[in-house]
N, C-alpha and C positions, 0 to 999 in steps of 0.2 A: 337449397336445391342442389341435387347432386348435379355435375359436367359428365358427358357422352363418355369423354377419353378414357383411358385407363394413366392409373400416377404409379410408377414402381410396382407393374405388372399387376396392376387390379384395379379393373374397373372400378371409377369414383363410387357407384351406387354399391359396391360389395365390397368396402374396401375401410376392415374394422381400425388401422392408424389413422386414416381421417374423419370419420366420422363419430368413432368412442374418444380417443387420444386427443386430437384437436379440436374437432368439431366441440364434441361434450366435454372432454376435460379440462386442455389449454383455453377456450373460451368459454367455456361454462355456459355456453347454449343450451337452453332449455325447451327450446320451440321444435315446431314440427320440421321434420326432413324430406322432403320429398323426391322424385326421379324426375330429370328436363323430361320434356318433350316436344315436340312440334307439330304444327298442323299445318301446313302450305296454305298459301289463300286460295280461296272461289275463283277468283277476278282480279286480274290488274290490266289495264286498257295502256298501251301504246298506241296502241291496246294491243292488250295481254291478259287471256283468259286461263284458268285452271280450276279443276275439281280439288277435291281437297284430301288428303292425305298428311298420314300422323308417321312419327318417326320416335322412336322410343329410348329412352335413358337406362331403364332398367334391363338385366341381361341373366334374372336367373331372380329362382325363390329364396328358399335355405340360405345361400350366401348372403344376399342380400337383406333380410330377414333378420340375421344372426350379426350383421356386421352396424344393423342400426340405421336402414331406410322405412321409415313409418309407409310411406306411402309410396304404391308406384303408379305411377301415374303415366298416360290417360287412365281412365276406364271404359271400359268393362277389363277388368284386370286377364293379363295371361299368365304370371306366374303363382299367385296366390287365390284363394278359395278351394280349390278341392286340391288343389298342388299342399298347399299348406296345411290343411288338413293330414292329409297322408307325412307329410314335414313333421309332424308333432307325434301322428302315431308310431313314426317309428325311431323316434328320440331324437333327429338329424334339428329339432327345434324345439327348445323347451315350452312349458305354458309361462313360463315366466316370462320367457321374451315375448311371446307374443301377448303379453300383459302390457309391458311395456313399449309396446309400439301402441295398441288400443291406446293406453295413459296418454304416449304423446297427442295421440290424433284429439283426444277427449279435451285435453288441455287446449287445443289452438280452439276448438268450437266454444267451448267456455269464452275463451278469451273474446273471439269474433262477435259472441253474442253481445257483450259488451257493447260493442256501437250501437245498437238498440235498429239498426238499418234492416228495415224487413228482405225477406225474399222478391225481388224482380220488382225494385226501388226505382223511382225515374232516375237518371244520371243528373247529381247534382257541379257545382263548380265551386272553386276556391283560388278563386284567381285576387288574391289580395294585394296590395299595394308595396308590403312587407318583405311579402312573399316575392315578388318580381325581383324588387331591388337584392334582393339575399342572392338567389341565382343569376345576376348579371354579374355579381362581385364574385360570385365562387367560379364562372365563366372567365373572366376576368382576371384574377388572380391565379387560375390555372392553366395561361395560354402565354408561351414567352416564341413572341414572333421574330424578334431580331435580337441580337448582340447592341447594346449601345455605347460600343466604341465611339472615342474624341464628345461625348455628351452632345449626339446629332438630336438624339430627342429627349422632351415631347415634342414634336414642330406644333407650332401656335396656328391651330384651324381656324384662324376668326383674322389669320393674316392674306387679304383678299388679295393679293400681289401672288401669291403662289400657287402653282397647278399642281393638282394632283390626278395621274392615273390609272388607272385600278386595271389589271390583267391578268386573264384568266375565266372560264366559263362559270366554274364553282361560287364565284363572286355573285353571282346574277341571280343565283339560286337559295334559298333558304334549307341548308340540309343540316337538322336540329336533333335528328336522330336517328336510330340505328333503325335492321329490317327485324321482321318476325314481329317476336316479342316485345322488342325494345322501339317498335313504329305506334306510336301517338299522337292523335293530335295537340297542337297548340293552340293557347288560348288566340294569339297571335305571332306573325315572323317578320321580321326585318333582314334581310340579305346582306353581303357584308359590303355592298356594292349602295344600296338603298342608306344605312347606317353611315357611311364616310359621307356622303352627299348631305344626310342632316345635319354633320358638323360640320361640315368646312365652310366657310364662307367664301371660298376661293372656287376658282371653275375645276371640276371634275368628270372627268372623260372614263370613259370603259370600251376595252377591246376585246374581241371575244378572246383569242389566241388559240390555242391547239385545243379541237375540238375532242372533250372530256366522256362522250359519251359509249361504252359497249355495247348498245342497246339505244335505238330510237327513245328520246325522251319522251316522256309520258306528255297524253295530250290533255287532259282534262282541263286544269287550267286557261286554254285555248279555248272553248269551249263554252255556247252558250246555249239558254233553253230558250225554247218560243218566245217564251214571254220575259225575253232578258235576261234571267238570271245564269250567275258563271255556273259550269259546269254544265249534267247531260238529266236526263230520263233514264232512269234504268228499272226496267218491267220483268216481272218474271211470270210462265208461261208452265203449266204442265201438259201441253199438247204443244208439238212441230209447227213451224211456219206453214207447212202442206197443208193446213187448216187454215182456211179465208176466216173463218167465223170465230177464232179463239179468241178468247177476253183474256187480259192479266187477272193474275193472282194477288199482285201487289206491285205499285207502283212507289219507286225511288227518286229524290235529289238528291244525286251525286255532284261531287266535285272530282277529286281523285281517282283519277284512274287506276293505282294501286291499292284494291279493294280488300281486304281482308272479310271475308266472309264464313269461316271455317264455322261458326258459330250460327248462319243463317238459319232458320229458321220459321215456317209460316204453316199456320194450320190446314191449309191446302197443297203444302207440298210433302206427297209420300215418298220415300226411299230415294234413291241417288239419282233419277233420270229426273231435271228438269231443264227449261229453255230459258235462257235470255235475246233481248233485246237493248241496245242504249243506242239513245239518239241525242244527238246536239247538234248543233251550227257553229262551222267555220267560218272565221271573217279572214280571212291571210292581209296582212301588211302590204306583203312584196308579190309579185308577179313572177311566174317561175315555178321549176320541177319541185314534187310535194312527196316526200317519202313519208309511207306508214307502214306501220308494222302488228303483227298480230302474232299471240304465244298463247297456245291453249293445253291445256291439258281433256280435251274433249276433238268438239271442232268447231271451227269458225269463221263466218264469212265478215270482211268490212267492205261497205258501198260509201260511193262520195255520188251524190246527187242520183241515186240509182244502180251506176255504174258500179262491175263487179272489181274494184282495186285489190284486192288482198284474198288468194282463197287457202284458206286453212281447213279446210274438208277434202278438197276429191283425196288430195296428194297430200301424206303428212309424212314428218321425217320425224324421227327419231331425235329427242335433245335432252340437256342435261340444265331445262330450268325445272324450277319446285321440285329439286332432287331427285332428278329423274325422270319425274312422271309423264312431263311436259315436253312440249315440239319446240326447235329450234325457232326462231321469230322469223317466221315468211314474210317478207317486204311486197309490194307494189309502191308504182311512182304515177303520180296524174300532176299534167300541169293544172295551177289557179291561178286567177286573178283576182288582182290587186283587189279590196272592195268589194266585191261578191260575195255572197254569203251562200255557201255550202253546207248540204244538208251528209250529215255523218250517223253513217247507220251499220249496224253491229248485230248477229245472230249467230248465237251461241249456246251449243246445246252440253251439257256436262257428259263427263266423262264415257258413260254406258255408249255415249253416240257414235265415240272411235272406232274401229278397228285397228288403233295401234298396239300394240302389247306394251303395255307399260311397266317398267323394273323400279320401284322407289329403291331411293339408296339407301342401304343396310346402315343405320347410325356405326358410326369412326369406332375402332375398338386399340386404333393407335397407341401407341405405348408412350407415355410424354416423360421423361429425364427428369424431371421436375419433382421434388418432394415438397411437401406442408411443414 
C-alpha cells in the first residue's frame, strides 16, 4: 500500500523508484499495490459523533498507472475507467501496462481464493495459546523502559516488603493500538496498571498525575444497559425524533464509544440521511461536577436524565476532528450523585441534518527528504 506523502518530489502512488526499483526489484514483490485511503467513522461517543468521509492516496491516472499502482483505491474509481481508456488511446499508456496491472490484481484474487473463505463469512477467531505467548515476547523484547545502571534490576515482585507506585493516567488505560486502520479489537487487555498488581506480591498504589486527556475521555465503558450489561443501546432510525411513532431499523450492543462505522450498512437504510439514538445508564462513584462532551459531523443532542446537557445542533462551530469535517467537542457540566443511576441519551442525525459547510482535508502532498 502506497503512503499520502510525496518521497523526492513524487507522490508515493506515482512514483516509478519506489515502486518498480524497490518495491518490485530490490524486494522482489510480486503482490498487489494499492493506494491508502480513509474513511472517517460514523460514530464515536464522548460522545462523538461523525458521518463518514473517505480521503484519498491516489493523485492522478497515467502517472500512476505507468509508475505501477494496480489499484486505486477506494472505489468507484476517479482517475481510471474512461480516464484510462483515453490513457491508452493516446499512447500516454501502453496495453502492456495496463496488462500488467490486470496480471497483478488477477494474481492477488487467485491467491485469496485459496483460503477457500466464501463472500460475507461469519467473523471467525484465532486466539491460540501460541499465538498470545509469541506477541507478549515480541511486545516484550521490543520495549527498553529504563537504563539498568549499578544492576537495580529485575526487582524481585514476590518481595512483599516492598511498595510499588505506578504514575501516570496512560497506566489505567489499555491503549493496544493505533486510530483508523490500525484500531482493532482485542481478544482481551490488561492495562499496565492491572499487569504490575498481578505480579507483585507487595502493595501497589496508582496516582492519576497530570491529566492525559485533549478531548473528554470516551464514556462507554462507563456505561451500562437496562439489563446490566457494560456498554449502551445504540438504534438507528430513518425518520427524526419529531415522529412520536418511529420504530428502529436496527437495534445495537455497543461498548465503545469510538465506533467505526464507515462500512455500516442495513437494508432499510437509503443514502446518507439517517438518525441515531444510544442510551445507557450512569452509576458515578463520586458526587460532584460531570463534564461531557459531544463531536459530530452532523448534529447532536446529549440528555442526562431528560435534561438538555450538551447541544450540538442549534449552534455549531466549525473544527478540525475527522479531517475536517467535524465540530469542535461542545461540552456541558451537570452535577451527579454518588450511587444514582443516570439515564444517558444521545440523538443524532448524520450529516445532511447540518447546515455547517463542511471542507474535508485535501490528503498531505508534503514533500518528505526521505528516500527508499
Amino acid at each position: 500500500m502506497t503512503s499520502y506523502n510525496k518521497v523526492n518530489g513524487r507522490h508515493a502512488s506515482e512514483n516509478p523508484d519506489l515502486l518498480q526499483t524497490v518495491v518490485r526489484g530490490e524486494w522482489g514483490f510480486d503482490g498487489l499495490i494499492m493506494s491508502d485511503w480513509y474513511a472517517s467513522p460514523h460514530l464515536v461517543l464522548r460522545i462523538c459523533l461523525s458521518n463518514a468521509f473517505l480521503r484519498f492516496g491516489t493523485y492522478s491516472g497515467t502517472e500512476a498507472v505507468n509508475a505501477g499502482l494496480d489499484i486505486e483505491m477506494p472505489g468507484p474509481t476517479r482517475f481510471r475507467g474512461p480516464g484510462l481508456v483515453h490513457a491508452v488511446t493516446a499512447n500516454k499508456v501502453s496495453e502492456r501496462t495496463v496488462d500488467e496491472r490486470v496480471r497483478s490484481v488477477l494474481r492477488a484474487v487467485k491467491q485469496a481464493a485459496k483460503s477457500k473463505i466464501p463472500p460475507n463469512a461469519p467473523e471467525t477467531q484465532r486466539n491460540r495459546p501460541e499465538d498470545r505467548q509469541l506477541l507478549r515476547r515480541a511486545a516484550a523484547e521490543s520495549v527498553v523502559l529504563l537504563k539498568n545502571d549499578d544492576a537495580v534490576l529485575p526487582l524481585d515482585p514476590q518481595d512483599k516488603t516492598k511498595k510499588t507506585v505506578v504514575i501516570g493516567p496512560n497506566a489505567h488505560i489499555a491503549t493496544y493500538c493505533g486510530g483508523g486502520s490500525a484500531n482493532l479489537p482485542a481478544y482481551y487487555t490488561v492495562t499496565p496498571l492491572d499487569g504490575i498488581r498481578a505480579q507483585c506480591a507487595g502493595e501497589v498504589s496508582f496516582a492519576q498525575g497530570v491529566y492525559g486527556h485533549k478531548e473528554l475521555p470516551l464514556l462507554g465503558e462507563q456505561l451500562q444497559t437496562e439489563d446490566g450489561r457494560r456498554g449502551y443501546i445504540f438504534r438507528v432510525y430513518t425518520e427524526p425524533p419529531t415522529n412520536p411513532d418511529r420504530e428502529p431499523v436496527d437495534t445495537l450492543h455497543m461498548i465503545s464509544t469510538s465506533a467505526f462505522l464507515m462500512d455500516y450498512t442495513h437494508p432499510k437504510v437509503h443514502g446518507d440521511l439517517y438518525y441515531v439514538t444510544m442510551d445507557g445508564i450512569l452509576e458515578p462513584t463520586e458526587s460532584g461536577i460531570y463534564d461531557f462532551g459531544l463531536t459530530v459531523a452532523g448534529t447532536g443532542e446529549l440528555f442526562v436524565d431528560g435534561a438538555l446537557v450538551v447541544d450540538n445542533k442549534t449552534r455549531q462551530r466549525q473544527g478540525t476532528s475527522f479531517f475536517g469535517i467535524g465540530t469542535v467537542e461542545e461540552r456541558g457540566s451537570i452535577h451527579l450523585e454518588a450511587g444514582r443511576r443516570y439515564r444517558i441519551h444521545v440523538e443524532y442525525g448524520t450529516a445532511p441534518t447540518s447546515n455547517l459547510k463542511l471542507h474535508g482535508v485535501v490528503s498531505p502532498t508534503r514533500s518528505s527528504s526521505a528516500s527508499a
